[in-house]
C-alpha positions in Angstrom: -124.1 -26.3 95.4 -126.0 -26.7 98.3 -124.8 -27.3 102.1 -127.4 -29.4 104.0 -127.6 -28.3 107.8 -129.7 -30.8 110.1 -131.0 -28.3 113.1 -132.7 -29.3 116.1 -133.7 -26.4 118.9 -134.4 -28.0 122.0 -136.7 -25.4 123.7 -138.2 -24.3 120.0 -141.7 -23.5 121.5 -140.1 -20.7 123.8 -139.3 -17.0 123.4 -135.9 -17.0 122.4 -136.9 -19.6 119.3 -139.4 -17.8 118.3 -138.1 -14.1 118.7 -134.5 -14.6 117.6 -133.3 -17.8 116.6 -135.5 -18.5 114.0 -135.8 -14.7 112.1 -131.6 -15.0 112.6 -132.3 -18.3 110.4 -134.1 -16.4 108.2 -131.5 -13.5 107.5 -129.3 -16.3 107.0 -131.2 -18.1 104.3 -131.6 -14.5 102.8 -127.9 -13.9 102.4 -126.8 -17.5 102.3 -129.6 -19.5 99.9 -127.3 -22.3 99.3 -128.1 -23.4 103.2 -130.6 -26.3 102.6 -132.0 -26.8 106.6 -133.7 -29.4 108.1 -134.9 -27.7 110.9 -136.6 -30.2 113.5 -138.4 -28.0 116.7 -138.1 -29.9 120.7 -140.0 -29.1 123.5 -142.3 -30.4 126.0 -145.5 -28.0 125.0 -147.3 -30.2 122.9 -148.4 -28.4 119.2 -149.4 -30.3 116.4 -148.0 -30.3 113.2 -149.9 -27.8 111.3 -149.2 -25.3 114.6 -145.5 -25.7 114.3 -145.4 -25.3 110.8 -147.4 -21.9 111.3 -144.9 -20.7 114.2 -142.0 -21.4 111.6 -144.0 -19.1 108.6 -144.3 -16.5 111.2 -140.8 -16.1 112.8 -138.9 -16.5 108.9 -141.9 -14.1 107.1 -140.2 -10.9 106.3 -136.7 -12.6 106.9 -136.1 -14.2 103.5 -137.4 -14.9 100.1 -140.8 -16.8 100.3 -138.9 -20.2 98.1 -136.3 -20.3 101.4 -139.4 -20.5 103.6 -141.4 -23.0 101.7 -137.7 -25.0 101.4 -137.5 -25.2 105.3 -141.4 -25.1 105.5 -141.5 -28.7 103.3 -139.0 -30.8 105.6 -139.8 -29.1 109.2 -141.2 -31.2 111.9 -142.1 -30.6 115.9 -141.3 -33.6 118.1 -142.9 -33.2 121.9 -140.3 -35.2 124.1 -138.9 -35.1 127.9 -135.7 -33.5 126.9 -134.1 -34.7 129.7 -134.7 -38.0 129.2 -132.2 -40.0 127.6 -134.2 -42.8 125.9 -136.3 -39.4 124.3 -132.8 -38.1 123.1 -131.3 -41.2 122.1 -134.7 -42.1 119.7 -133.6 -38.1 118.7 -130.4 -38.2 118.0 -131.0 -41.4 115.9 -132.9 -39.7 113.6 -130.6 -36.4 112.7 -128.1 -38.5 110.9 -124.6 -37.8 111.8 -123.4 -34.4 111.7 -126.3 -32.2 113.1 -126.5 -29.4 115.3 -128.2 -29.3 118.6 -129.2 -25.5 119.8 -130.4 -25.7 123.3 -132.5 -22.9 123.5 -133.0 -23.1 127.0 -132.2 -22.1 130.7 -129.2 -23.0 132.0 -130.0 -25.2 134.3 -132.0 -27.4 132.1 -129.3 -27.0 129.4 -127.1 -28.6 132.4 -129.5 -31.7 132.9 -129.9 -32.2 128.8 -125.9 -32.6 128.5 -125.6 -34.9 131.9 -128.4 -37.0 129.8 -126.1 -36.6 126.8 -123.3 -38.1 128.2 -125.0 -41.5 128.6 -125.5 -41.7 125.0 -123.6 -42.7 122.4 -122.8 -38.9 120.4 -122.6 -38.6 116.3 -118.7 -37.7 115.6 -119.8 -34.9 114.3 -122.5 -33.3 116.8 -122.1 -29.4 117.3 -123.9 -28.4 120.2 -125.2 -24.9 120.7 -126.0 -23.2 124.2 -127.3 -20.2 125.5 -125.3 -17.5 128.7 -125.3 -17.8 131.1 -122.9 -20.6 131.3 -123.3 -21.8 134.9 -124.7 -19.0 137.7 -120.8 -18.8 139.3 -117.5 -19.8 138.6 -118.0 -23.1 140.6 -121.7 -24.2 138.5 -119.1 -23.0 135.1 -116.7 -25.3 135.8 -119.2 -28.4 136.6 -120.6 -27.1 133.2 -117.2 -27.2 131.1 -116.3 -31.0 132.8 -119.6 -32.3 131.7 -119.7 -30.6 127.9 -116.3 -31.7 127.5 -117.2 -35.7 127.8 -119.6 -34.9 124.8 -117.7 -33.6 122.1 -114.5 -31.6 121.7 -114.0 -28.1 122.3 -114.4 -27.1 118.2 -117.6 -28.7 118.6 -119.3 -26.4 121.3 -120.8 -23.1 120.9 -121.3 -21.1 124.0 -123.7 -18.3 122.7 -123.6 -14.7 123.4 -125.3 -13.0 121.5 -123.1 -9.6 121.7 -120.1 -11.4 119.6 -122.9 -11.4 116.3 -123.9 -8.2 116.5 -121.5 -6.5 113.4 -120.1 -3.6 115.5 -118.7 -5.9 118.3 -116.5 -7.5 115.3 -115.6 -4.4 114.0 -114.0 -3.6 116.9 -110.6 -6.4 115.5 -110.8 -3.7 112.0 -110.8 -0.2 113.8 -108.3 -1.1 116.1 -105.9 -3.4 114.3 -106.0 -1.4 110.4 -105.8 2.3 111.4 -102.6 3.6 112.1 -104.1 6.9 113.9 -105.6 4.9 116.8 -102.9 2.3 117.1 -100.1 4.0 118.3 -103.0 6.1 120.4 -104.3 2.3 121.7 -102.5 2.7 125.6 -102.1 4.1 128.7 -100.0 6.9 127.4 -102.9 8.7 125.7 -105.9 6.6 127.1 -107.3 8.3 130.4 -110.0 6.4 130.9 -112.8 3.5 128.9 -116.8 3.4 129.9 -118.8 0.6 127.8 -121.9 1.2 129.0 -125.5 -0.4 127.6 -128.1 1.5 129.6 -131.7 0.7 128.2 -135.0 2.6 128.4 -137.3 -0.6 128.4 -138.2 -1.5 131.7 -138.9 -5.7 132.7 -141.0 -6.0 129.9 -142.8 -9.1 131.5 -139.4 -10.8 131.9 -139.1 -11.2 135.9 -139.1 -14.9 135.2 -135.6 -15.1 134.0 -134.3 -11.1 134.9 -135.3 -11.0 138.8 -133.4 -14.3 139.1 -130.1 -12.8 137.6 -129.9 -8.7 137.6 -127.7 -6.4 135.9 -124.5 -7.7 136.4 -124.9 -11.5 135.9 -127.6 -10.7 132.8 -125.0 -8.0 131.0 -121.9 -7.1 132.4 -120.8 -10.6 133.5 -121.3 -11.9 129.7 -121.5 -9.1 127.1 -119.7 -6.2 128.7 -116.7 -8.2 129.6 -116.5 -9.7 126.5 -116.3 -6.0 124.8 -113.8 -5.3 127.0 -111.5 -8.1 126.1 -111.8 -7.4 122.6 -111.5 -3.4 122.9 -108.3 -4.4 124.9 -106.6 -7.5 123.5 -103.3 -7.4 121.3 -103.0 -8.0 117.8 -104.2 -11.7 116.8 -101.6 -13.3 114.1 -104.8 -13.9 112.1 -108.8 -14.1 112.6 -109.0 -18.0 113.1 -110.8 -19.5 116.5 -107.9 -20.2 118.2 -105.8 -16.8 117.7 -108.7 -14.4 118.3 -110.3 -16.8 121.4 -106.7 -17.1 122.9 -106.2 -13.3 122.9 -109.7 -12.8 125.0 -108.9 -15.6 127.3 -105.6 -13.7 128.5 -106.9 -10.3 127.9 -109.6 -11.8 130.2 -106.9 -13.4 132.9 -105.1 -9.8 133.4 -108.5 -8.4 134.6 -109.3 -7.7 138.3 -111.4 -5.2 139.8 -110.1 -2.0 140.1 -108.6 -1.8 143.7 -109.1 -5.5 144.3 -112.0 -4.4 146.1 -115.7 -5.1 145.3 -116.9 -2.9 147.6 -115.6 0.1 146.3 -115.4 -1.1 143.2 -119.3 -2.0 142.2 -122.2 0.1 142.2 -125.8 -1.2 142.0 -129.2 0.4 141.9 -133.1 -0.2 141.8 -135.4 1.6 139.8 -138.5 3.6 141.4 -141.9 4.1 139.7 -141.6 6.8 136.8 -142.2 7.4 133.8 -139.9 6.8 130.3 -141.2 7.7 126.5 -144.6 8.8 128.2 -145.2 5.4 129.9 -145.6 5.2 133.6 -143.2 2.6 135.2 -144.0 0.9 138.4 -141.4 0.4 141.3 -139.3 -2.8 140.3 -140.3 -4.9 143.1 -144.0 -4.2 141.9 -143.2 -5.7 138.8 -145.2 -8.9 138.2 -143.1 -11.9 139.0 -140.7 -10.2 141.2 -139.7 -11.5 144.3 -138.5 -8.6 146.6 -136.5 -10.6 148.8 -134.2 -11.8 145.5 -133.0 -7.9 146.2 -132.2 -7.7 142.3 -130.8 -4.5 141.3 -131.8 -3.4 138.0 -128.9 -0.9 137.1 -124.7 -2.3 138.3 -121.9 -0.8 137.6 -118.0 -2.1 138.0 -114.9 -0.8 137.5 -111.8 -2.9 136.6 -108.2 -2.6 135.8 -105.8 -4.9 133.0 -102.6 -5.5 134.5 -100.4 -5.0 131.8 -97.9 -2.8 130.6 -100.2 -1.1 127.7 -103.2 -0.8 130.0 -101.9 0.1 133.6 -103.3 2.7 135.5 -106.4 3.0 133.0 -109.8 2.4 134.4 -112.5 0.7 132.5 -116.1 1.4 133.8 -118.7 -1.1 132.8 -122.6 -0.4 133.5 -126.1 -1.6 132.3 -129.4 -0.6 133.3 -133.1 -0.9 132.6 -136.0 2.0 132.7 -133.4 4.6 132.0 -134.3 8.3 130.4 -131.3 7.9 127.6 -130.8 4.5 125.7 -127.1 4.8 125.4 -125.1 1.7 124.2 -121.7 1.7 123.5 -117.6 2.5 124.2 -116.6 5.4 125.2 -112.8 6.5 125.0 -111.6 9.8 126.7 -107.6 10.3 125.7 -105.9 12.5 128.1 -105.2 16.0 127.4 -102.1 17.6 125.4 -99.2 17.7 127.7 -99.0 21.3 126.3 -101.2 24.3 124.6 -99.6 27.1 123.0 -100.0 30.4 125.2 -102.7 32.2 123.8 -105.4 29.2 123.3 -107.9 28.4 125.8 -107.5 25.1 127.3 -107.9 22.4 124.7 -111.4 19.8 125.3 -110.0 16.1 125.8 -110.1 13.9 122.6 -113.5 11.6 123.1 -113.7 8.4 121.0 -117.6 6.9 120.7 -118.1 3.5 119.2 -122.2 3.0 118.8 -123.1 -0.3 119.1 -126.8 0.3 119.0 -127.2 2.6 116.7 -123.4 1.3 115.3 -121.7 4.6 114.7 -118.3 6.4 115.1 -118.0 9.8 116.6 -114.4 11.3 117.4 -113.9 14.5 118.8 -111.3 16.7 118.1 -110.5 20.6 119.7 -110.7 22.9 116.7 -110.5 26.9 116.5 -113.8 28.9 117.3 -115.7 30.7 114.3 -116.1 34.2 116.8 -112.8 33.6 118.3 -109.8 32.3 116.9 -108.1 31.5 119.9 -110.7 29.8 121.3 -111.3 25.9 121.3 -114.2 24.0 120.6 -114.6 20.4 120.2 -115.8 19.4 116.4 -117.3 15.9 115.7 -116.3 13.7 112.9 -118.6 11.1 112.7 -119.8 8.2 110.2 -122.8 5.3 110.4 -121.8 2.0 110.2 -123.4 -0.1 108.0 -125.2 -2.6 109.9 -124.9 -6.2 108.7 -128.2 -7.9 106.6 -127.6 -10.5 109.2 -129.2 -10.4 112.3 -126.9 -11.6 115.6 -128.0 -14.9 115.6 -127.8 -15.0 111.8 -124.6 -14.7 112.2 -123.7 -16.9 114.9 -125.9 -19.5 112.7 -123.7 -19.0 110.1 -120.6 -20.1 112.2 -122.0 -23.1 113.6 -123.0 -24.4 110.2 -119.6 -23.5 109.0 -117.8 -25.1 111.8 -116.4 -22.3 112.8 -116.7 -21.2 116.9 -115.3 -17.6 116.5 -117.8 -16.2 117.2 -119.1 -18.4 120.5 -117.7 -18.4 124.0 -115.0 -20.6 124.9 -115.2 -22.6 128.1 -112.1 -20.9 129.5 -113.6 -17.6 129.2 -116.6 -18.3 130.4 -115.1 -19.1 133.5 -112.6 -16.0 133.9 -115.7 -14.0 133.6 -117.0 -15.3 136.2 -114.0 -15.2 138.3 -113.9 -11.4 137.8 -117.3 -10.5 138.9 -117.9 -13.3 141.9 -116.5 -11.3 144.1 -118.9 -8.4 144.0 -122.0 -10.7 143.4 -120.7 -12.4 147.0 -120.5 -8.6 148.4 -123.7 -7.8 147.1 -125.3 -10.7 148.7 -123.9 -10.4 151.8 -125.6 -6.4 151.9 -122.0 -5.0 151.9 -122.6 -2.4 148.7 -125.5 -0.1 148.8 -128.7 -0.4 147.0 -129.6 3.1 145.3 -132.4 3.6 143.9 -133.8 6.0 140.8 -136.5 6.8 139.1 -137.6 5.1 135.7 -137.0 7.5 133.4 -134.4 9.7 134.9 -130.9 9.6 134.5 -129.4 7.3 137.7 -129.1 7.8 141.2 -128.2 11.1 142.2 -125.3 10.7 143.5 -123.8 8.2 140.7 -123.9 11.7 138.3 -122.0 13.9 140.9 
């Protein structure tokens, strides 16, 4: 039995179409076949016909079986149209029947000028409408965001995109932590010292100033993804894995969060990288970059620490950072339990208990003191490990998969995407006003200096 999807992209001739949305369709029609998709492509770039048709081919080739690319290949269409303009998105909307999907795959604040459009129209009952982080650029421009999607279509109905909550670690995160009896009881302050979910990467801009020098570190990664990590490393036990119990459990995991010492001086860390040199490339200074405007004073590597007021997670601190042009890729969660209250006299002291949770590669590592071959009495720490096995969908596949289906557990919900920006508009207002340093390192290397002391 076939499920017939009507998708539209508004923003289909950009980058994120092309490089993610549409090979995530692909994996989906892989996995999925029965998915019959009318996939229609907006933008205001004029192509023809045969040119969108070939941008299509190219982003699905390799993704699924040739017969689900012909499928979508026979139905496709490109329509080049003022997507702001509500007469254009009326004439649009007439034409997708009544239950489509609208992805806007675009910046936010165009996103923001589609949906005010939207809301002079009369909307299918059965609209879904898709939209890329960030939501809003501050907790104010998030709310303005929430009051105007809400007049469209109900809350069921809208999926906020981040991309982290596809990616099949991230959800793996609700298995390890609510099936396995050695890490529940361990899941607290009582044997938790401290948490560090950190995505530091080794590419550099990458000729992305355009959207990057305009946002940073913290409003690109650790406002959105990291935080929402966090809340589900943290949250209790959901009564079940449907929208509203899982989303509910984020929002208040979400609402106990506050920096560290309530102070985003001393509680936020941001850096700059310096010309260097990472896998054998030389790096220029950031503000070199092409596109980047020095006086935006973008940092390039942030770093916050932040505490969950409640009785399990008291007195724990959770470090979040994110970088670019770093020497070691490292992307992940990092739990280090506190040491045995006790070691039998005769052993040497006893290495902490380290948890890793690999999101990039997706792996497990837990480390565990052990005896010494040469000595006995000596502790070492030995590493049990395990790969995960990485879903055949890609992120977006995925979240594809849940819009079709109805289903927005896997999307942002507008609550949350406000509480995350409550948390980290504090130290973006301390940053601007030059109250926390900017560091600087060099591409390649490790950090600043005196972040590794």
């Amino acid at each position: 039995m076939t499920v017939p999807v009507t998708l539209a992209v508004l923003g289909a001739s950009g980058d994120l179409a092309h490089r993610l949305l549409l090979p995530g369709l692909g994996t989906l029609l892989s996995t999925n076949p029965e998915y019959d998709v009318t996939l229609v492509g907006c933008a205001t770039d004029p192509l023809s016909h045969d040119e969108w048709v070939a941008r299509v081919r190219e982003a699905l080739g390799g993704q699924c079986h040739k017969s689900s690319i012909e499928r979508v290949i026979a139905t496709t269409r490109y329509e080049q149209l003022d997507l702001t303009n509500p007469v254009a998105l009326r004439g649009l909307l007439k034409s997708l029947g009544d239950s489509p999907v609208l992805y806007l795959a675009l910046p936010p604040r165009v996103s923001m000028a589609v949906c005010k459009a939207l809301t002079t129209l009369e909307i299918p009952p059965g609209l879904r409408i898709a939209l890329e982080k960030p939501f809003g650029s501050d907790l104010a421009t998030a709310r303005e965001l929430n009051e105007v999607l809400a007049g469209l279509v109900p809350e069921n109905q809208l999926f906020r995109i981040d991309h982290y909550l596809g990616k099949s670690v991230v959800i793996n995160l609700l298995g390890l932590r609510f099936t396995n009896r050695i890490f529940e009881h361990a899941w607290n302050n009582q044997n938790i010292e401290r948490v560090d979910i950190t995505v530091d990467e080794v590419l550099a801009l990458e000729g992305r100033a355009r959207y990057y020098d305009g946002a940073g570190a913290m409003r690109d990664m650790i406002q959105s993804h990291l935080l929402l990590v966090l809340a589900l490393f943290a949250m209790e036990e959901p009564p079940s894995l449907n929208e509203r119990d899982v989303r509910d459990l984020i929002a208040l995991m979400l609402r106990h969060t506050h920096l560290w010492d309530g102070n985003p001086v001393t509680s936020s860390r941001r850096a700059r990288y310096a010309a260097g040199t990472v896998a054998g490339e030389s790096v220029p200074n950031y503000v070199d970059e092409p596109g980047v405007d020095p006086d935006r004073n973008t940092e390039t590597l942030a770093e916050v620490t932040v505490r969950i007021n409640t009785d399990r997670w008291a007195g724990v601190p959770f470090r979040l950072r994110s970088g670019k042009a770093l020497g070691d890729a490292r992307n992940g969660i990092t739990v280090v339990f506190r040491p045995v209250d006790h070691v039998p006299e005769g052993f040497t002291s006893a290495p902490p208990n380290v948890l890793s949770i690999g999101m990039k590669p997706a792996n497990i590592r837990l480390g565990l003191s052990t005896n010494a071959e040469s000595n006995r009495f000596e502790l070492n720490q030995s590493v049990l490990s395990t790969d995960l096995a990485e879903s055949p969908l890609k992120p977006y596949g995925e979240i594809l998969d849940s819009i079709f289906r109805g289903d927005p557990l896997l999307t942002v919900r507008g609550d949350v995407a406000e509480e995350c920006w409550r948390i980290v508009e504090p130290v973006l207002d301390a940053w601007h006003q030059g109250l926390v340093p900017m560091d600087e390192y060099r591409a390649g290397g490790a950090g600043p200096a005196r972040w590794n002391l």
